[in-house]
PDBQT receptor file of N, H, CA, C and O in Angstrom, charges set to zero:
ATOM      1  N   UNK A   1      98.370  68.119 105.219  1.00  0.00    +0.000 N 
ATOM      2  CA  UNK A   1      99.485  68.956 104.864  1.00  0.00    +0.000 C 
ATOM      3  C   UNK A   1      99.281  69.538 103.471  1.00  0.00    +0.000 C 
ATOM      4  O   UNK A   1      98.643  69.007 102.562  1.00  0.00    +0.000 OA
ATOM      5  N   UNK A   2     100.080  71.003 103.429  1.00  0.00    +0.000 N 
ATOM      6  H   UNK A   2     100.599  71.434 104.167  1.00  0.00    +0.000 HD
ATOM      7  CA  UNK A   2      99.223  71.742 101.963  1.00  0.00    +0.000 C 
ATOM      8  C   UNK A   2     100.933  71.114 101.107  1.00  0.00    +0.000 C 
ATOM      9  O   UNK A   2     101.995  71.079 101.729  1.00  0.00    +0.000 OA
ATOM     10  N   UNK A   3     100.789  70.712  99.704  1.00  0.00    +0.000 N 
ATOM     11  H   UNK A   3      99.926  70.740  99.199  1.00  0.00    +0.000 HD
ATOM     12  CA  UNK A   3     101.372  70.817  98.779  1.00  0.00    +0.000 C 
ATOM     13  C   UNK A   3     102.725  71.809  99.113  1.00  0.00    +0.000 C 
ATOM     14  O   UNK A   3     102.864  72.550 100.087  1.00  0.00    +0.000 OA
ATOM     15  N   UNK A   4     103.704  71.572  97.948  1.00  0.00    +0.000 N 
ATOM     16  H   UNK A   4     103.591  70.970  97.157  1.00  0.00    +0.000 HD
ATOM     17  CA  UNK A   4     104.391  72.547  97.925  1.00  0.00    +0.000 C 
ATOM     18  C   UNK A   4     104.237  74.013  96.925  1.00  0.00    +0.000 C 
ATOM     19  O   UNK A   4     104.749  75.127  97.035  1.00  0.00    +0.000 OA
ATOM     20  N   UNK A   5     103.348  73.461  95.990  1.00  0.00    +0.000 N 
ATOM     21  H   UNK A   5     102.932  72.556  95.901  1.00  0.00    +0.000 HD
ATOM     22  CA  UNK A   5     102.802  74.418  95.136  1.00  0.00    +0.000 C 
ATOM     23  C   UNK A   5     102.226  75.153  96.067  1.00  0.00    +0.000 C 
ATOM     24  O   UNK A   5     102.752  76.229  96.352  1.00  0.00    +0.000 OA
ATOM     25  N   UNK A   6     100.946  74.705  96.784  1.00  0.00    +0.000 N 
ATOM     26  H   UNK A   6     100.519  73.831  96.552  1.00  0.00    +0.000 HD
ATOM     27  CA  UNK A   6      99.426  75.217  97.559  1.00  0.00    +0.000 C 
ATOM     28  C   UNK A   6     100.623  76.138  97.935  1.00  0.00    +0.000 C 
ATOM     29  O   UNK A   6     100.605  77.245  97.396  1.00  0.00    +0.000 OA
ATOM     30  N   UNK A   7     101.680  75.857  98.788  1.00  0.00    +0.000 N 
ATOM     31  H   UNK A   7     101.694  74.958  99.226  1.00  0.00    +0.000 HD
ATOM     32  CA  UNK A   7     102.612  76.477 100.053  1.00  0.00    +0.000 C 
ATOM     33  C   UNK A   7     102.850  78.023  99.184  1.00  0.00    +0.000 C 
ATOM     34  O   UNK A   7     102.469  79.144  99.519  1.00  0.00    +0.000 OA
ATOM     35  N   UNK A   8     103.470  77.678  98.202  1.00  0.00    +0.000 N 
ATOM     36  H   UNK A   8     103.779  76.767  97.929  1.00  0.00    +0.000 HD
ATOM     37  CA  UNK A   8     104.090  78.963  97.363  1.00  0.00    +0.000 C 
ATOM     38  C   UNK A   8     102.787  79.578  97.313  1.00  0.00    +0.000 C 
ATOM     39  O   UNK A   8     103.118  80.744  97.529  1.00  0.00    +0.000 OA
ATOM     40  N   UNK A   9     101.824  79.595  97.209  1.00  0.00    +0.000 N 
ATOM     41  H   UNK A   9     101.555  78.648  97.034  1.00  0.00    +0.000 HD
ATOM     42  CA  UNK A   9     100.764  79.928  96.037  1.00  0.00    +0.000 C 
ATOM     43  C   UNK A   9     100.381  80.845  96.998  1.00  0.00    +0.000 C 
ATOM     44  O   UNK A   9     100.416  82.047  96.735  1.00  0.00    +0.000 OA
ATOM     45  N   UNK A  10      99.860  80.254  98.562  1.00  0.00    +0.000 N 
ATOM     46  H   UNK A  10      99.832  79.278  98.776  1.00  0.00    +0.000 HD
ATOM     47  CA  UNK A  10      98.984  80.715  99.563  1.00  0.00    +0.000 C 
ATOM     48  C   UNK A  10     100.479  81.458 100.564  1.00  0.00    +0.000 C 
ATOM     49  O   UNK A  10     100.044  82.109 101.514  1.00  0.00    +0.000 OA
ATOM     50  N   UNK A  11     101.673  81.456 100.510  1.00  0.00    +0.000 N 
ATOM     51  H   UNK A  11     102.027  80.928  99.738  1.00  0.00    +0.000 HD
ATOM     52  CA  UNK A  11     102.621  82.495 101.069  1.00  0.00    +0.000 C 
ATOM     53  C   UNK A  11     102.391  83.370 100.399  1.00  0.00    +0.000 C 
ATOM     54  O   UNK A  11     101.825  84.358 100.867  1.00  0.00    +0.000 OA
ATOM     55  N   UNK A  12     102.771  83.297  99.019  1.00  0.00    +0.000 N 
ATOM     56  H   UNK A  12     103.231  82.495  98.639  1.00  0.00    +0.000 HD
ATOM     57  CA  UNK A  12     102.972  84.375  98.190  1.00  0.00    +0.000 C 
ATOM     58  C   UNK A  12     101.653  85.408  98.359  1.00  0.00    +0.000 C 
ATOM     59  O   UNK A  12     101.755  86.616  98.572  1.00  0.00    +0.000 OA
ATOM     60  N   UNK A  13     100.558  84.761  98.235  1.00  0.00    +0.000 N 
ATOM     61  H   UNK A  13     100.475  83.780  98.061  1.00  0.00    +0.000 HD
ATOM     62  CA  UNK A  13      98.743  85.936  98.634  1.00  0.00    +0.000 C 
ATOM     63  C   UNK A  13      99.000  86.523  99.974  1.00  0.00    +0.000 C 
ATOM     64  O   UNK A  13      98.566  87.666 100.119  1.00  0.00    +0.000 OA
ATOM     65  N   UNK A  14      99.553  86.036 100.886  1.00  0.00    +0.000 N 
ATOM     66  H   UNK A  14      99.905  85.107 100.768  1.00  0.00    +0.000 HD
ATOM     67  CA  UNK A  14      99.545  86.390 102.241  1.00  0.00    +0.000 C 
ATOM     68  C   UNK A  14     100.854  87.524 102.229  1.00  0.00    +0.000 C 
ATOM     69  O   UNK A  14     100.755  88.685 102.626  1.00  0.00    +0.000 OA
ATOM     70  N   UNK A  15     101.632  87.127 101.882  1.00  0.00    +0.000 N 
ATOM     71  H   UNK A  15     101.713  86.184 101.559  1.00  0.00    +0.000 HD
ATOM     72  CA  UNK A  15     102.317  87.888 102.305  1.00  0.00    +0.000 C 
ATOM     73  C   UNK A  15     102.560  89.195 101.443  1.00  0.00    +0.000 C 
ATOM     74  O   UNK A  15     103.334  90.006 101.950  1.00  0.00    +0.000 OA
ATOM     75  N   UNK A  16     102.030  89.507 100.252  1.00  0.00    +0.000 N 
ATOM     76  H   UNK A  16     101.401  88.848  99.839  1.00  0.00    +0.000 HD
ATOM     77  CA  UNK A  16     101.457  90.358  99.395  1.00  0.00    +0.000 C 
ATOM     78  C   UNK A  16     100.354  91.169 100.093  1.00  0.00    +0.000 C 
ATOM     79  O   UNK A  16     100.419  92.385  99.909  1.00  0.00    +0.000 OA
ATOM     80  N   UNK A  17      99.552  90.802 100.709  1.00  0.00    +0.000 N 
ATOM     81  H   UNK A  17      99.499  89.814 100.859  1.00  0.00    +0.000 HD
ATOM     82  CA  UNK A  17      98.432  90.972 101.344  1.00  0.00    +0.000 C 
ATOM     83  C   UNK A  17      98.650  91.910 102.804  1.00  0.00    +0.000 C 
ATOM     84  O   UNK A  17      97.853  92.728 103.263  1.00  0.00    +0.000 OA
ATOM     85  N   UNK A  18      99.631  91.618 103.212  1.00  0.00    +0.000 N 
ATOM     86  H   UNK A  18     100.278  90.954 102.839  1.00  0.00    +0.000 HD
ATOM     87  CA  UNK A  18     100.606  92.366 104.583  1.00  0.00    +0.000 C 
ATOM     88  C   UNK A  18     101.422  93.230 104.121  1.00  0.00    +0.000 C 
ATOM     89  O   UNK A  18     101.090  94.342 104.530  1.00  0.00    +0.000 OA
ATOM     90  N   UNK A  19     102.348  93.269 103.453  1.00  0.00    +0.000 N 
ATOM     91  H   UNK A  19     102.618  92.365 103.120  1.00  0.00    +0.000 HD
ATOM     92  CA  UNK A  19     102.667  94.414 102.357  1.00  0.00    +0.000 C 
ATOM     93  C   UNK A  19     102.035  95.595 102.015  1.00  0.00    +0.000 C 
ATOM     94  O   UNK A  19     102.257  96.771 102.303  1.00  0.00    +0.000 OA
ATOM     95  N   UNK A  20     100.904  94.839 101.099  1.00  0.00    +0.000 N 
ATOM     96  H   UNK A  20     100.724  93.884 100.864  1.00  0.00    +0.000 HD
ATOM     97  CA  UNK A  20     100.188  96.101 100.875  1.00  0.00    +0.000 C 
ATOM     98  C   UNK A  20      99.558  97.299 101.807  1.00  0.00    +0.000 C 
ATOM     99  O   UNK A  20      99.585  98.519 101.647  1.00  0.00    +0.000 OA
ATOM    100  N   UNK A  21      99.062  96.603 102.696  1.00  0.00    +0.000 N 
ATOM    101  H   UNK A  21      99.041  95.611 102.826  1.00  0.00    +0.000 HD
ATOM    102  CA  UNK A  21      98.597  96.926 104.513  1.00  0.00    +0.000 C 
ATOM    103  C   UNK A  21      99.191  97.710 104.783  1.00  0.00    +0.000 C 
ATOM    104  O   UNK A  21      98.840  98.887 104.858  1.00  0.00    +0.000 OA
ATOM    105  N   UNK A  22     100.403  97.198 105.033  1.00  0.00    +0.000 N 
ATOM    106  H   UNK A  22     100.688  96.241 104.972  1.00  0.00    +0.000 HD
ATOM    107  CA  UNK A  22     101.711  97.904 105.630  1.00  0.00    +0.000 C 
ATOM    108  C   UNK A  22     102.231  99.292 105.082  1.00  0.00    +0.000 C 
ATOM    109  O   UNK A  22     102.382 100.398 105.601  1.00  0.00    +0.000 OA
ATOM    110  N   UNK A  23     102.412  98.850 104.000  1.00  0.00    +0.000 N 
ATOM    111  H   UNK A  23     102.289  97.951 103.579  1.00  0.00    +0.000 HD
ATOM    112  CA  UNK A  23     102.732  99.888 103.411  1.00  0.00    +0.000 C 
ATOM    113  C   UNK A  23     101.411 101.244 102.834  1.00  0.00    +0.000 C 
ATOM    114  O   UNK A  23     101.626 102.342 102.320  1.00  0.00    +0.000 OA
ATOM    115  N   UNK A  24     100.272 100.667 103.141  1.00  0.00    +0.000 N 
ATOM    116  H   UNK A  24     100.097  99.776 103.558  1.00  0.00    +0.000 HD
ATOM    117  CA  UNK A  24      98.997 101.736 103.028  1.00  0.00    +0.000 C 
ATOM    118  C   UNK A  24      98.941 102.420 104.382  1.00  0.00    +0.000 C 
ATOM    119  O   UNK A  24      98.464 103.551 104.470  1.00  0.00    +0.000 OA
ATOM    120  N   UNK A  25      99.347 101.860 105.297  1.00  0.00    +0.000 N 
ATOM    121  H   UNK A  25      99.734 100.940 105.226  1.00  0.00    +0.000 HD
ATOM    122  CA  UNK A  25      99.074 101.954 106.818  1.00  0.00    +0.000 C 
ATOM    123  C   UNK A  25     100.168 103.485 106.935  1.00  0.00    +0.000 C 
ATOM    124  O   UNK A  25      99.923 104.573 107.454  1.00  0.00    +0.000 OA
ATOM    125  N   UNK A  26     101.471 102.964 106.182  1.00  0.00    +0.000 N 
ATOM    126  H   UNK A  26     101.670 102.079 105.760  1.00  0.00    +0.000 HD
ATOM    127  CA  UNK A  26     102.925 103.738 106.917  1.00  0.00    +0.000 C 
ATOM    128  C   UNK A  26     102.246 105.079 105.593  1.00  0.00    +0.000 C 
ATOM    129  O   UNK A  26     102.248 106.222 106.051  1.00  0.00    +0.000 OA
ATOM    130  N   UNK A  27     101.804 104.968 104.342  1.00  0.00    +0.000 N 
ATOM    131  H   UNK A  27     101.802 104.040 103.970  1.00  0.00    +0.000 HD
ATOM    132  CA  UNK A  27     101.903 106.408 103.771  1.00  0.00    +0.000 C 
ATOM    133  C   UNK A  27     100.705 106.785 104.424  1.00  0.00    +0.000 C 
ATOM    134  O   UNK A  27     101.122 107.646 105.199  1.00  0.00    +0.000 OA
ATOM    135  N   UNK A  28      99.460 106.693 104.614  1.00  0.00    +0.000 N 
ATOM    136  H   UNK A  28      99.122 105.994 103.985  1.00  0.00    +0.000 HD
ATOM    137  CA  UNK A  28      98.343 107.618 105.223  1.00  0.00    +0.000 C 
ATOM    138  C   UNK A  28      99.230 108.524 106.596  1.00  0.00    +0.000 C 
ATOM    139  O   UNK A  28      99.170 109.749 106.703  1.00  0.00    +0.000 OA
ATOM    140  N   UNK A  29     100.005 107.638 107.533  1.00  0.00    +0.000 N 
ATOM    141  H   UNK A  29     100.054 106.643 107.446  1.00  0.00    +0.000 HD
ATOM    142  CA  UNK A  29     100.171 108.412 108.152  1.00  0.00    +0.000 C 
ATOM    143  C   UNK A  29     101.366 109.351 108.374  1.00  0.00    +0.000 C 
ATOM    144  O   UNK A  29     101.719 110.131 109.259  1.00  0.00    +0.000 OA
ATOM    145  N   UNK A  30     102.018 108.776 106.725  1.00  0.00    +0.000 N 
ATOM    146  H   UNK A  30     101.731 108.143 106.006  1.00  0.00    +0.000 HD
ATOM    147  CA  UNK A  30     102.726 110.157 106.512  1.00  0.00    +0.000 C 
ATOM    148  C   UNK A  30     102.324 111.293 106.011  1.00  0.00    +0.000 C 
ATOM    149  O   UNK A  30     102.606 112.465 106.260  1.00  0.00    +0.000 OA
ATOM    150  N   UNK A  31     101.681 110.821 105.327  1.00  0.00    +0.000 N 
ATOM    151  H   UNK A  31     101.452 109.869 105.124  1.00  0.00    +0.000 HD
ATOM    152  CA  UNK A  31     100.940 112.056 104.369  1.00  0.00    +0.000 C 
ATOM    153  C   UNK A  31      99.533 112.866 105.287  1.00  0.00    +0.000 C 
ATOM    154  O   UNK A  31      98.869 113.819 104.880  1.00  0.00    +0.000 OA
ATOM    155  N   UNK A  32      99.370 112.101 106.655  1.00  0.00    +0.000 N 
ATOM    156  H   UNK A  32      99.909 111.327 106.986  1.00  0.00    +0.000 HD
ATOM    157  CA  UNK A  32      98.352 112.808 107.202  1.00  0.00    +0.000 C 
ATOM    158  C   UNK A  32      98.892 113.847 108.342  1.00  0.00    +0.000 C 
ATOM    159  O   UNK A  32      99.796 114.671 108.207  1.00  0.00    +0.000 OA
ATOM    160  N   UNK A  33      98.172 113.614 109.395  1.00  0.00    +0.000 N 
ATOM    161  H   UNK A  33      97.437 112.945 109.505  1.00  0.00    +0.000 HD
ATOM    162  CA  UNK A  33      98.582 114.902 110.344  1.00  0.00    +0.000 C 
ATOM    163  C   UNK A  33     100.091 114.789 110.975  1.00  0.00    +0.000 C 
ATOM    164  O   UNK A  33     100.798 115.697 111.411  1.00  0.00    +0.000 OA
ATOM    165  N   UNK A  34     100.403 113.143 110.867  1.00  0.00    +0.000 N 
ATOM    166  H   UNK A  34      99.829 112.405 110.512  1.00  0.00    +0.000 HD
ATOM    167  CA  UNK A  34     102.225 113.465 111.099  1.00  0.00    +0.000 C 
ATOM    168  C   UNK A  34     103.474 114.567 110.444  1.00  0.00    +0.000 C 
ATOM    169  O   UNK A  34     104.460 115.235 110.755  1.00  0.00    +0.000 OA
ATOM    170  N   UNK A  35     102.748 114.248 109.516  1.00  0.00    +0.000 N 
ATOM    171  H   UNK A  35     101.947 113.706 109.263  1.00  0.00    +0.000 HD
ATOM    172  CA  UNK A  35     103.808 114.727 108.553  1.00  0.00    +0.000 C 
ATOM    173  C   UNK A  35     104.930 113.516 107.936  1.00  0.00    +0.000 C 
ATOM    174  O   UNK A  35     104.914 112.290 108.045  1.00  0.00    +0.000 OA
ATOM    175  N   UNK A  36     105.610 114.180 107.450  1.00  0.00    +0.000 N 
ATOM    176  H   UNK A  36     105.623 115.176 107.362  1.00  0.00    +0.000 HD
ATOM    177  CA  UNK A  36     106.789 112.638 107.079  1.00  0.00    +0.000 C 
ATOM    178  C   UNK A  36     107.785 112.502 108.419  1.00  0.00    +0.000 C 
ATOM    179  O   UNK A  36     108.122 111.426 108.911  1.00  0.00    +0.000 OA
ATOM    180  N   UNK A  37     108.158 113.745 108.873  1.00  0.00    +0.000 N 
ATOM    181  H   UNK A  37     107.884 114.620 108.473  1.00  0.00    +0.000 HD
ATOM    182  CA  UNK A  37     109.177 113.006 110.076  1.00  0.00    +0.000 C 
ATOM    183  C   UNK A  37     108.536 112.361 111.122  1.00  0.00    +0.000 C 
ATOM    184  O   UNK A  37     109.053 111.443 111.759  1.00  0.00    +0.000 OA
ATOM    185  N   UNK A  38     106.994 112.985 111.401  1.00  0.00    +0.000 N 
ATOM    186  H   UNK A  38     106.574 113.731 110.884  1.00  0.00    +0.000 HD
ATOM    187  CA  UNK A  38     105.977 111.930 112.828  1.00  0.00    +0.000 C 
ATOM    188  C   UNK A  38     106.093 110.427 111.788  1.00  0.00    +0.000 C 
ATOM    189  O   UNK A  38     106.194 109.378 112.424  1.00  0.00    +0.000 OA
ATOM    190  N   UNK A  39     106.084 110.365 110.887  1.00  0.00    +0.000 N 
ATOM    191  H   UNK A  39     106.002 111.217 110.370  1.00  0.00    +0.000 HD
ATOM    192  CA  UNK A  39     105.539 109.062 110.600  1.00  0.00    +0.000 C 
ATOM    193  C   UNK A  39     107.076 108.303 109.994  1.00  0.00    +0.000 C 
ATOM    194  O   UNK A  39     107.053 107.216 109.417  1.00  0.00    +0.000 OA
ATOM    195  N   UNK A  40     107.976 108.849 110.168  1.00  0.00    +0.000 N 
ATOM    196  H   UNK A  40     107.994 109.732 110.636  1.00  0.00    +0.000 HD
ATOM    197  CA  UNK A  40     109.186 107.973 110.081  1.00  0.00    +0.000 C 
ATOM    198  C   UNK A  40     109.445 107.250 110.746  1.00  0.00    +0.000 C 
ATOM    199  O   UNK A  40     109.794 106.206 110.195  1.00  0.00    +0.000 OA
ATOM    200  N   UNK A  41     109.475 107.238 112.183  1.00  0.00    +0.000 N 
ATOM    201  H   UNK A  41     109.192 108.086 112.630  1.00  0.00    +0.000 HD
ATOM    202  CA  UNK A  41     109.633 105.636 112.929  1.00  0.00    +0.000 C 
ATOM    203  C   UNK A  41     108.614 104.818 112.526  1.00  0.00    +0.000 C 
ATOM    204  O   UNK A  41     108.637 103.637 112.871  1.00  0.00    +0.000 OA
ATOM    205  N   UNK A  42     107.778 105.221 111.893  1.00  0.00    +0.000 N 
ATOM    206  H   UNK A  42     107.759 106.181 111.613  1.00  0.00    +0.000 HD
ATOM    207  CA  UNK A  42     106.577 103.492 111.745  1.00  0.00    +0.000 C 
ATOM    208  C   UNK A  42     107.595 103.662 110.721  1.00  0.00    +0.000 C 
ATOM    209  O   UNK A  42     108.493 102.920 111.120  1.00  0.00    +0.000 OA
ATOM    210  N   UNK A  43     108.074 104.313 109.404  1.00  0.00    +0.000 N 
ATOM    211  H   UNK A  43     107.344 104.915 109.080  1.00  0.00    +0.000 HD
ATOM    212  CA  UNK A  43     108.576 103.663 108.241  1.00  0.00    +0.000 C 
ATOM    213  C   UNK A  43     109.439 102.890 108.817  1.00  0.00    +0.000 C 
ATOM    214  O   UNK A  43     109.266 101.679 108.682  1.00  0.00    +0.000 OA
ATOM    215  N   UNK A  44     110.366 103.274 109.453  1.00  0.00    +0.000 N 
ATOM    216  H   UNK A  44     110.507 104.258 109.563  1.00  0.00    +0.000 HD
ATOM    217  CA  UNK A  44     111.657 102.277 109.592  1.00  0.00    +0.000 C 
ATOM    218  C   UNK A  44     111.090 100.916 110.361  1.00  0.00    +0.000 C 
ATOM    219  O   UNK A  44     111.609  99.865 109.984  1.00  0.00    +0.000 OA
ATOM    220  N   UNK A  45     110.139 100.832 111.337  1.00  0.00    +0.000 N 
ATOM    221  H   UNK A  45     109.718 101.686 111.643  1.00  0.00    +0.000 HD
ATOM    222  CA  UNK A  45     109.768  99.667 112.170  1.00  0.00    +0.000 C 
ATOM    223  C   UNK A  45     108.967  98.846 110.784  1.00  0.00    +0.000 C 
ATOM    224  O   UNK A  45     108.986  97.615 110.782  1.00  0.00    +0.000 OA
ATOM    225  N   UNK A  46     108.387  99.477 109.815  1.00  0.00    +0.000 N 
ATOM    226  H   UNK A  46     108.372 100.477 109.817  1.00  0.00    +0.000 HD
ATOM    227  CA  UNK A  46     107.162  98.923 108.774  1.00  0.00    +0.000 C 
ATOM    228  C   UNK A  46     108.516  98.021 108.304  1.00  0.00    +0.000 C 
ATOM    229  O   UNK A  46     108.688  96.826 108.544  1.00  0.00    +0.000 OA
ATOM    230  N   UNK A  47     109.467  98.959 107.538  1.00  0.00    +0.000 N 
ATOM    231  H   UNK A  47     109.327  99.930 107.343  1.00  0.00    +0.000 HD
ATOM    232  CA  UNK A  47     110.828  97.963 106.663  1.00  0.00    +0.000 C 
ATOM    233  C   UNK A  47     111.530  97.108 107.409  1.00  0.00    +0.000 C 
ATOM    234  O   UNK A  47     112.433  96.455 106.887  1.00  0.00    +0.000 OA
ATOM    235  N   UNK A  48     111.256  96.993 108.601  1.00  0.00    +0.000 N 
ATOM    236  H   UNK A  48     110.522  97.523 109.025  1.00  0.00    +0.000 HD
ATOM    237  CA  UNK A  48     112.133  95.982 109.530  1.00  0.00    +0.000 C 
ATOM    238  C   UNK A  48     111.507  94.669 109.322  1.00  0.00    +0.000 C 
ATOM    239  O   UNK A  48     112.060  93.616 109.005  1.00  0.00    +0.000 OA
ATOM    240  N   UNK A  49     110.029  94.943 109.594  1.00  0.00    +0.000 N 
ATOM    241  H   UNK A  49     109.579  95.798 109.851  1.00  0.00    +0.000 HD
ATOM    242  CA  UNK A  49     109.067  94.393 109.513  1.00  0.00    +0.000 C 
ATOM    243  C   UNK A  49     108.478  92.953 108.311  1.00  0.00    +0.000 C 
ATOM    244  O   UNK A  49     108.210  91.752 108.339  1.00  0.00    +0.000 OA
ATOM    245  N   UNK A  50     108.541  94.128 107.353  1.00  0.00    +0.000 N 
ATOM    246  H   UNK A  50     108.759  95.104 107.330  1.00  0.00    +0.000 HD
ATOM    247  CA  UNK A  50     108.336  93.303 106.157  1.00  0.00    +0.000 C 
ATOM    248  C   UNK A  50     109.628  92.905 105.642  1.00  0.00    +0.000 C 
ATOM    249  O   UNK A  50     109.453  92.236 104.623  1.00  0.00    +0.000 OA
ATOM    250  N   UNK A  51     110.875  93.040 105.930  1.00  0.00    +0.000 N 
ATOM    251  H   UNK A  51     111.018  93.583 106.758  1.00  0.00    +0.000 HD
ATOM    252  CA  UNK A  51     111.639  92.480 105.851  1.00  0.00    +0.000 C 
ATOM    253  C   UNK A  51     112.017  91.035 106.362  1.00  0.00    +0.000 C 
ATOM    254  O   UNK A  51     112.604  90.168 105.714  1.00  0.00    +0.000 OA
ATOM    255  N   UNK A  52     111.565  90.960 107.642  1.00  0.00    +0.000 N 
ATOM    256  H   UNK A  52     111.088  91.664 108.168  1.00  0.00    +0.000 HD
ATOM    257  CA  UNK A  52     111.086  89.897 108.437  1.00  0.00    +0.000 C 
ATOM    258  C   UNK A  52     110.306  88.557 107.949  1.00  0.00    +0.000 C 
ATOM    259  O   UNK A  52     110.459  87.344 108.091  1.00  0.00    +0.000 OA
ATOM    260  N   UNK A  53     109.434  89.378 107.330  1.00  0.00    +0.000 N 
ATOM    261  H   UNK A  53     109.309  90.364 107.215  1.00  0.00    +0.000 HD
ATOM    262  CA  UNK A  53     108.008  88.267 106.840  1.00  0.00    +0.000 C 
ATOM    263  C   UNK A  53     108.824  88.013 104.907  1.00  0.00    +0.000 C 
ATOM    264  O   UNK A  53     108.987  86.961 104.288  1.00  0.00    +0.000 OA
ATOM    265  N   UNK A  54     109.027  88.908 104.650  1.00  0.00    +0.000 N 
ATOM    266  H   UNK A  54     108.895  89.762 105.152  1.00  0.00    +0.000 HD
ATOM    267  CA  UNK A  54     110.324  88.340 103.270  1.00  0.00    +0.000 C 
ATOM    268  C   UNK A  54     110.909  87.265 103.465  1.00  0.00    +0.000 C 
ATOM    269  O   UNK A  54     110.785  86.252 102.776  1.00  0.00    +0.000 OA
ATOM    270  N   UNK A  55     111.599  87.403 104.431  1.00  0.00    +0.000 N 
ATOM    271  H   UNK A  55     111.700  88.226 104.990  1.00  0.00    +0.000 HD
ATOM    272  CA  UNK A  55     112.403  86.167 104.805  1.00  0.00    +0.000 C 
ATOM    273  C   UNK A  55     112.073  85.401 105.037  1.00  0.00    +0.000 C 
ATOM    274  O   UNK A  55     112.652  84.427 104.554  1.00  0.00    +0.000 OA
ATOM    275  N   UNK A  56     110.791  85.111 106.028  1.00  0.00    +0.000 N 
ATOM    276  H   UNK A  56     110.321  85.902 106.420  1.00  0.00    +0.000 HD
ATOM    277  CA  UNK A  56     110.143  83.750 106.804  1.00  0.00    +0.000 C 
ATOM    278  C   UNK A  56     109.639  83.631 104.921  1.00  0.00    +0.000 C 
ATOM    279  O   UNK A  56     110.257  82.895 104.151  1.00  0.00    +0.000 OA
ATOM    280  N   UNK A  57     108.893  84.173 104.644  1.00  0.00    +0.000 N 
ATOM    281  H   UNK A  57     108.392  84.771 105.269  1.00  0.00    +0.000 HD
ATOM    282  CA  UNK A  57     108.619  83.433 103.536  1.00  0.00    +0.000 C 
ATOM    283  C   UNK A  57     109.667  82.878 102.145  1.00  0.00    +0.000 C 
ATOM    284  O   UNK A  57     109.462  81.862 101.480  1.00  0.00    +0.000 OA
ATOM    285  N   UNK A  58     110.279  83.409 102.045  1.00  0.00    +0.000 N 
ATOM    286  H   UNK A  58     110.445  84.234 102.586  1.00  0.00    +0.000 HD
ATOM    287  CA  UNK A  58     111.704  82.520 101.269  1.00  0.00    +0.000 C 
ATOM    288  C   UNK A  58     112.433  81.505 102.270  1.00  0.00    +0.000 C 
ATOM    289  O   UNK A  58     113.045  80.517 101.863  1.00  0.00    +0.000 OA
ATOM    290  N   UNK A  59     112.324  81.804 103.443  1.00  0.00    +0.000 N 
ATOM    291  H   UNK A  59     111.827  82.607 103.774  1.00  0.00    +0.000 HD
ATOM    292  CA  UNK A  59     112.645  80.418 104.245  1.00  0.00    +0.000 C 
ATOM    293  C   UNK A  59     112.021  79.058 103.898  1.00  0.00    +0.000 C 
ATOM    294  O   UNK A  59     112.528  78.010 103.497  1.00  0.00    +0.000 OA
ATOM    295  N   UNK A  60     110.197  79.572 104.307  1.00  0.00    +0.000 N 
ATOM    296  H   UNK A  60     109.785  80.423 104.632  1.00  0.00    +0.000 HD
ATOM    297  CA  UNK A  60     109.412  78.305 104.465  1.00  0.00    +0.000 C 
ATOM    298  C   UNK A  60     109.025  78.141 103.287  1.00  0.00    +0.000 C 
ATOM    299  O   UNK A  60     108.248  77.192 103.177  1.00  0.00    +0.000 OA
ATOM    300  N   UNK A  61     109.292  78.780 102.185  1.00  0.00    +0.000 N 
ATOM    301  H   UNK A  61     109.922  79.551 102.274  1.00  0.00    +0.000 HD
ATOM    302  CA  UNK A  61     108.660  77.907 100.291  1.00  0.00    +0.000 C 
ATOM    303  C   UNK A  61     109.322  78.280  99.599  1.00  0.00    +0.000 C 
ATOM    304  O   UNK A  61     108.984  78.365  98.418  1.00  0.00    +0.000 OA
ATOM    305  N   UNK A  62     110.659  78.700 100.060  1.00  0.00    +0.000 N 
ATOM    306  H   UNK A  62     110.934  78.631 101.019  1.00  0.00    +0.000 HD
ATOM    307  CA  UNK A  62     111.547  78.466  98.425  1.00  0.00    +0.000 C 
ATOM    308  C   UNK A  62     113.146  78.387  98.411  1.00  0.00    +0.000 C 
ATOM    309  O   UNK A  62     113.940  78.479  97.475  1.00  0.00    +0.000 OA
ATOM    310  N   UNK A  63     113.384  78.132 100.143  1.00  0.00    +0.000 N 
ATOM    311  H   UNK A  63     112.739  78.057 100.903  1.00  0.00    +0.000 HD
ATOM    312  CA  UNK A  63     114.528  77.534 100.169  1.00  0.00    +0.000 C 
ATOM    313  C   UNK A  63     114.542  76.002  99.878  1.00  0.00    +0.000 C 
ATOM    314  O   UNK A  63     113.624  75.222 100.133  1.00  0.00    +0.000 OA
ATOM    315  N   UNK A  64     115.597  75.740  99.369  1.00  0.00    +0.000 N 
ATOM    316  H   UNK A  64     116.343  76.373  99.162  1.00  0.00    +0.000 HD
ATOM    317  CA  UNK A  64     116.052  74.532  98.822  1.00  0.00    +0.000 C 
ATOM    318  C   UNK A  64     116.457  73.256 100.574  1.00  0.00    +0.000 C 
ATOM    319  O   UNK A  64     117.599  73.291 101.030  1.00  0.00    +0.000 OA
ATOM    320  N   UNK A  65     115.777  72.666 101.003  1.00  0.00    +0.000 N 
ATOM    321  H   UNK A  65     114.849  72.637 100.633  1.00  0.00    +0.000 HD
ATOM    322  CA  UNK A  65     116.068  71.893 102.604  1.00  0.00    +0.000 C 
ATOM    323  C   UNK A  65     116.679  70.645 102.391  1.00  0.00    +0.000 C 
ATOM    324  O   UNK A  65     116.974  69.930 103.349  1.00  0.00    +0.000 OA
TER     325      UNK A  65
């Protein structure tokens, strides 16, 4: 079993790491042949998204249990 530090340490890289992705993923394909309105449903599904993984991660390393 990892630490509770390791836990914070290795959520926090990961989920930084999906973020960045995410959010490189949703502007290329606004700024490319979509345009901004083709590429607005990935924005809104991207913020649902990482909103999601926000949470699981303040769930699993830095809520108080």
């Amino acid at each position: 079993m990892l630490s509770n530090t390791n836990r914070k340490i290795l959520g926090l890289i990961a989920t930084t790491l999906l973020v960045v992705f995410i959010l490189g993923l949703a502007h290329s394909i606004s700024t490319g042949f979509a345009g901004f309105y083709g590429g607005l449903p990935f924005w809104i599904i991207s913020i649902a998204v990482l909103s999601l993984a926000l949470y699981d991660l303040w769930d699993q390393c830095f809520r108080n249990k």
